[in-house]
N, C-alpha and C positions, 0 to 999 in steps of 0.2 A: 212475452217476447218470443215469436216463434222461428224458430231454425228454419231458415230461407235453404233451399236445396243450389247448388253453385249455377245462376244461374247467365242465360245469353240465348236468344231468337236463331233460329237458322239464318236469319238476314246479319246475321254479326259473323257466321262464321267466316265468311269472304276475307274482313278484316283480321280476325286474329290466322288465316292462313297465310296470310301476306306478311304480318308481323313474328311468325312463329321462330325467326332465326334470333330474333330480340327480345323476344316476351319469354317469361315462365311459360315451360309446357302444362298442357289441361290434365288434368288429375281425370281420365277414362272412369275411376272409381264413384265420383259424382256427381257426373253427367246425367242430367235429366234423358229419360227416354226419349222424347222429343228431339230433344238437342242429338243426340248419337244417332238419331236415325237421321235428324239431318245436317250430319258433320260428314266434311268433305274425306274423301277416302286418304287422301293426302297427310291429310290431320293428322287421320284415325292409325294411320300407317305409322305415320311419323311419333305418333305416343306410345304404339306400340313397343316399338323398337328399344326407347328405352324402359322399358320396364323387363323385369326378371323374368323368368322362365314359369316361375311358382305364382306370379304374379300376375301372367297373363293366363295361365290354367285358372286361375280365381277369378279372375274377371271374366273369360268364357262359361263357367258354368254358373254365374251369378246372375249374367244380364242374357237378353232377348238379342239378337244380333239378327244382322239381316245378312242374306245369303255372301253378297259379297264382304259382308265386313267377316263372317266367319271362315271366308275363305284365307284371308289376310291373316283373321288369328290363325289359323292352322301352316301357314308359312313362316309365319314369325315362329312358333313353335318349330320346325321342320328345323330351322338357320339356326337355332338357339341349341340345339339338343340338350337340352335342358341342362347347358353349363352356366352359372353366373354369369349377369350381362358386364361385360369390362365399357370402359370411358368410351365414348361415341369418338365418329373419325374429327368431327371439329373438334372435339377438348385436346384427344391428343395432337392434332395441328398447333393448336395452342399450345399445350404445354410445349411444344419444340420450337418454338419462337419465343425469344425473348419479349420480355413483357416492359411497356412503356412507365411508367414507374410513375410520368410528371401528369399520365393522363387518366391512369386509372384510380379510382376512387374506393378509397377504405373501404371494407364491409363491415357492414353494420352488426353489429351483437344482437343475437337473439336474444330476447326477454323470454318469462315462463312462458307465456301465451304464445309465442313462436314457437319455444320448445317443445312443448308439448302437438303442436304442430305439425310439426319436422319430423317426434316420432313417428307420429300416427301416419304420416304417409311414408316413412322408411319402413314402418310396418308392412304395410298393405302394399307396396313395389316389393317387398323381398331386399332391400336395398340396406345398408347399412348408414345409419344416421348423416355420418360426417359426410358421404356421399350426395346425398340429399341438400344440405346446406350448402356444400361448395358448388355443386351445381346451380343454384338459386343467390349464389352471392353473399349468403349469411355465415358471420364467425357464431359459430357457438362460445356458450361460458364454456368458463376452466373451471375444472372442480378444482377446490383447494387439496394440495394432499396434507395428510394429515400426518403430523411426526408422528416417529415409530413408538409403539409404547415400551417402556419400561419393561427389561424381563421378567420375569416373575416366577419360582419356584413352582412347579407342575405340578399338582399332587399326580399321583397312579390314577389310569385312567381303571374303570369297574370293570370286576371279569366278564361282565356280557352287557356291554352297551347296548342304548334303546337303537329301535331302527331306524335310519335315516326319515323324515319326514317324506311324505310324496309329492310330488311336483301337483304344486297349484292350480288350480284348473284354471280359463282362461276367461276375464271379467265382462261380464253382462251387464251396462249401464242403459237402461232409459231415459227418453229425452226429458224428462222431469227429473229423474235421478240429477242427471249431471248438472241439469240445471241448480238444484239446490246442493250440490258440492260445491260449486260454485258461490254461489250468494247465502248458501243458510237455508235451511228447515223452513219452508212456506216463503220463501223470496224467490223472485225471478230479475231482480235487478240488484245493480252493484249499493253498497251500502248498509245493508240489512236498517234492523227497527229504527235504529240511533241517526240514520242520513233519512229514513222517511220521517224521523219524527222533527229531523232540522228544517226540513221543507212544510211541514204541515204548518207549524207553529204561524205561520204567515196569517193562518184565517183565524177568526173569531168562535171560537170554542163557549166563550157565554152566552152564547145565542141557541136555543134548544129547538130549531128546527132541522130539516133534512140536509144531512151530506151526500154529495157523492161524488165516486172515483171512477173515473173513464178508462184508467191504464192498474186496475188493482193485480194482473196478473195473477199471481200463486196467492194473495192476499195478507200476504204477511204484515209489509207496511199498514195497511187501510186497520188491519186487525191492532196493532201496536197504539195505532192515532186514535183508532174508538177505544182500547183498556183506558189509554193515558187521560183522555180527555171525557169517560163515559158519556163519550155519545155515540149512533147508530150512523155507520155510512154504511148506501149503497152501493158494490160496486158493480160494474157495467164491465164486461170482457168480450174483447173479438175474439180473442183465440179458444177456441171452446172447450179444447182440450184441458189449456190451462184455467179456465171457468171451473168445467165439474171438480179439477181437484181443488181447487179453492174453496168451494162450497162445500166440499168432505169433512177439510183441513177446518172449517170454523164450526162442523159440524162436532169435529173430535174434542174442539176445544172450548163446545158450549156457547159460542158463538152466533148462533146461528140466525137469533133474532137481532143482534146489535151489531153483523158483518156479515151480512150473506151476498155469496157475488153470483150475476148470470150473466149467460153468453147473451150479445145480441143477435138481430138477425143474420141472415147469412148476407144481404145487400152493404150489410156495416150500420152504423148510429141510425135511427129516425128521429123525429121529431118528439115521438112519445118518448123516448128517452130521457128525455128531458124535463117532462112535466111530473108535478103541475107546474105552470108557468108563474114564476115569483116564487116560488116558494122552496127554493134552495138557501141555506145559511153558505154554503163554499159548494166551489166542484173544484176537481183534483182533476188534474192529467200528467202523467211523466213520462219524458224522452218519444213522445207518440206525435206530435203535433205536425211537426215536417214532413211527417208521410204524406200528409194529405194533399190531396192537388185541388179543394175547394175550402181555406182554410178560414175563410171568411163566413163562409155559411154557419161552419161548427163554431166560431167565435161567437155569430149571431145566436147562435140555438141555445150556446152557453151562456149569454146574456138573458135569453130571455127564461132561461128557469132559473134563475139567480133573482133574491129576493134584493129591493133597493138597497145600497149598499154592501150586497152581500159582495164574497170573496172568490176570484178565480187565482185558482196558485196553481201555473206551469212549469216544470222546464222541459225544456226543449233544444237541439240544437242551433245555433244561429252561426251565420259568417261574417266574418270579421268585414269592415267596411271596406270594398274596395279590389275586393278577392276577385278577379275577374275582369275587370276594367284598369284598374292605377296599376295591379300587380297582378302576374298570371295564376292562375291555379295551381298549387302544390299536386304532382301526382299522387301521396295518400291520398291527398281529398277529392279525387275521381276514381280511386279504387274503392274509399268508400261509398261513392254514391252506388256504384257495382254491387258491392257485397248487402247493401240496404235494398236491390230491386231496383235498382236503375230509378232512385226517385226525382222528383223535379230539385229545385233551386229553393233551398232554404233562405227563411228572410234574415237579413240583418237585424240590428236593434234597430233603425231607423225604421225600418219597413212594418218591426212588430208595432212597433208608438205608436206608428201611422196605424195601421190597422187597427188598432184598441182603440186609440183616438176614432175614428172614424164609426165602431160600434160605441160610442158615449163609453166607453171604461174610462176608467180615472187610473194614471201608473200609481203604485202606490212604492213599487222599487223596483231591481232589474241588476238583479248577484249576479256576477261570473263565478260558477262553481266550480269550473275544470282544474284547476288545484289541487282540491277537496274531493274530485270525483276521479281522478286517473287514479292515483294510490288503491282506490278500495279496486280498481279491475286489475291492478298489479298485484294489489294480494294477494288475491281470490283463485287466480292463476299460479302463484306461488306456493300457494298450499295443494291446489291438484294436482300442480308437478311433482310435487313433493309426493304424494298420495301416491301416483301413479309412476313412481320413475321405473319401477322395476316391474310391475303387470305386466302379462299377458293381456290382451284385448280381443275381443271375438269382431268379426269385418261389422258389423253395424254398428258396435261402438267405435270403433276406429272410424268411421263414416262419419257417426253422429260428433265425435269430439272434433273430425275435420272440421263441419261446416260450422259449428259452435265459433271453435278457437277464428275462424275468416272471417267471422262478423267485428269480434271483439276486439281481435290484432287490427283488423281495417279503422273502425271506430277510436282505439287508443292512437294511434298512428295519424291520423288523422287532427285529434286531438291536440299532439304534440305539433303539429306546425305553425299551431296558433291563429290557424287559417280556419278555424272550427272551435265554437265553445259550448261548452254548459253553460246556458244561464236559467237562473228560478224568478221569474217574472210572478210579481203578486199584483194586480190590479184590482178594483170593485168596480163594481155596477152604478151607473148612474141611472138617470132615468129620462124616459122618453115618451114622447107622444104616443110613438105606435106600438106599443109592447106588446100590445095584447089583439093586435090586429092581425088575421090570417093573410098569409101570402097564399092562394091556389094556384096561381103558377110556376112555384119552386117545386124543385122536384123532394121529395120525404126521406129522402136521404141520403148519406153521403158515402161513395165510394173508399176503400179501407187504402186502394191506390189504381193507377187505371189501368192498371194490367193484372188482375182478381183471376185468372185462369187456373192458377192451383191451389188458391184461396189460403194462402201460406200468407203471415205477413211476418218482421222483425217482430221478435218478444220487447214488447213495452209496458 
């Protein structure tokens, strides 16, 4: 699963300049290059503004600016003299009008994954947390306080106490780092061994031919399924990044001939990927399948290296029946299609049948796991908050836990509307006339999504 950078076309920005009195302002600090050279000055003005004095000196010597945007920072600087930025002229409009009581609408409690959020850009603005959230409409938790203890008899303190400890220095996380504070030592997904080994268990393990895994990311899972079950999968990874450490990681642990993962090509899956053709016991794929905007073809490609009745075990997201047509769309659930790369329309369960039906699979079942799978990403975030409440953070980790925590708060958020599910679809392979017949008119591979320009996709 790869850290997507916060993304939007210069043809988008028209619309969030016209929405900017109603929307969250844009976080300057994660703005593609692209996007900042082509964000209207308006914007670029208007985000300035709010941000600190310390915060805008960090942002100009961090990024490439173009003459007039450097002009702007240097006025915004000049207005600010580098005092704390106080409440903007609309908040306090607002605070001096009384507030409609019957219309405005509770805010919502941050969770860890928000929290942790909320720092990282109260960080990186110079802004004081609670700041951050009331701006954005988010109640933070209450810490509990804690009764006073008991007093207790002092002894004397030593005639030469040790010296104060020195101030910590400030934490250095890489995007693999965090990824496994997250999920676990060789995971890149929520769950760790024990939810990959609840999803494997679908395929047939007494059968001693080839496996393999399309989404093995860090290789954790894939590694867990071949100790438990001694057998060899291979796994396939787009993120390449996350390929060579996975391949390290089975290397350290002996692994190497019964889980070794490789990147595929830079175009995404071919056809060889697949082969030989029949002669797969299972293929694996997790939380990847929706990305794709040709999801029929890789259904077909997965059919045809899948041996007669061999095993396909997905999950995947799907929507709920109805999302868009009977009932409108949940706003999470177009913030996450935002935070996943602006992807297409996920199928329903209806849509998947039909398509499995349509390649000869046979359903064999079709679990809703969002239950079972929100708690592990509530965790996961629970313990990093915990980890990190009191660090220091250096600006690229602050960066990288921004765009991390937008996928996964999107994703959960999402989740919770019930407008979006996990489910673990286990299907086999039937069989067919033309299995083994070449199509040369198809094209040998399939797009990772159809907007590939930074070659970034979601970690899956």
């Amino acid at each position: 699963m790869a850290a997507r950078p916060l993304s939007g076309a210069a043809a988008n920005w028209g619309s969030q300049e016209r929405a900017m009195s109603n929307s969250a302002l844009v976080n300057l600090a994660t703005v593609g290059s692209d996007e900042l050279q082509a964000m209207p000055m308006s914007v670029f003005t208007a985000n300035l503004e709010h941000m600190s004095a310390e915060a805008v000196v960090r942002f100009r010597r961090m990024r490439k600016l173009s003459a007039s945007q450097r002009s702007a920072v240097e006025k915004i600087l000049a207005e600010k003299s580098g005092g704390r930025p106080g409440p903007s002229a609309a908040e306090r409009d607002s605070a001096k009008q009384p507030s409609d009581k019957a219309d405005k609408k509770k805010p919502k409690e941050a969770g860890f994954c928000m929290e942790i959020l909320l720092r990282a850009i109260a960080w990186w603005e110079g802004m004081e947390t609670d700041d951050v959230a009331r701006a954005k409409g988010i109640k933070r938790r209450r810490k509990k306080k804690k009764a006073p203890a008991a007093k207790q008899i002092q002894s004397p303190a030593p005639a030469a106490s040790a010296p104060s400890a020195a101030e910590e220095p400030p934490i250095s996380l890489s995007r693999l780092e965090i990824i496994q504070k997250l999920w676990g030592e060789g995971h890149s997904l929520p769950g760790g061994a024990d939810f990959a080994l609840r999803i494997a268990r679908s395929a047939n393990f007494k059968r001693r031919g080839r496996f393999l895994d399309l989404s093995p990311g860090l290789g954790g899972g894939m590694r867990a399924v071949a100790a438990k079950y001694n057998v060899s999968i291979l796994g396939i990874e787009r993120d390449h990044e996350l390929a060579a450490e996975a391949q390290r990681l089975s290397q350290r642990q002996d692994m190497l001939d019964q889980a070794p993962v490789h990147a595929c090509g830079p175009a995404g899956f071919e056809r060889a990927d697949f082969n030989p053709a029949g002669g797969h016991s299972a293929i694996f794929m997790r939380e990847a399948m929706f990305r794709f905007p040709d999801r029929e073809w890789l259904l077909n490609e997965m059919r045809r290296g899948l041996e007669e009745d061999g095993a396909l075990v997905l999950t995947d997201f799907v929507l709920a029946e109805g999302v868009g047509t009977d009932e409108p769309e949940a706003p999470a659930l177009a913030a996450w299609r935002i935070s996943e790369g602006h992807i297409g329309t996920p199928w329903t369960e209806t849509e998947y049948r039909e398509a499995l039906a349509a390649q000869d699979y046979k359903v064999e079942s079709f679990e809703d796991l969002t239950s079972a799978y929100l708690p592990h990403i509530q965790s996961a975030w629970r313990q990093l908050h915990d980890c990190l409440q009191k660090a220091k953070l250096l600006p690229e980790t602050a960066t990288r836990l921004m765009e991390e925590g937008a996928i996964w708060l999107a994703r959960s958020q999402a989740l919770e509307t019930k407008q979006l599910r996990l489910v673990l679809i286990h299907a086999s392979r039937g069989s067919a006339a033309d299995d083994d017949e070449e199509q040369p008119d198809e094209t040998d591979f399939i797009p990772e999504s159809t907007d590939e320009a930074d070659g970034q996709v979601s970690r899956v």
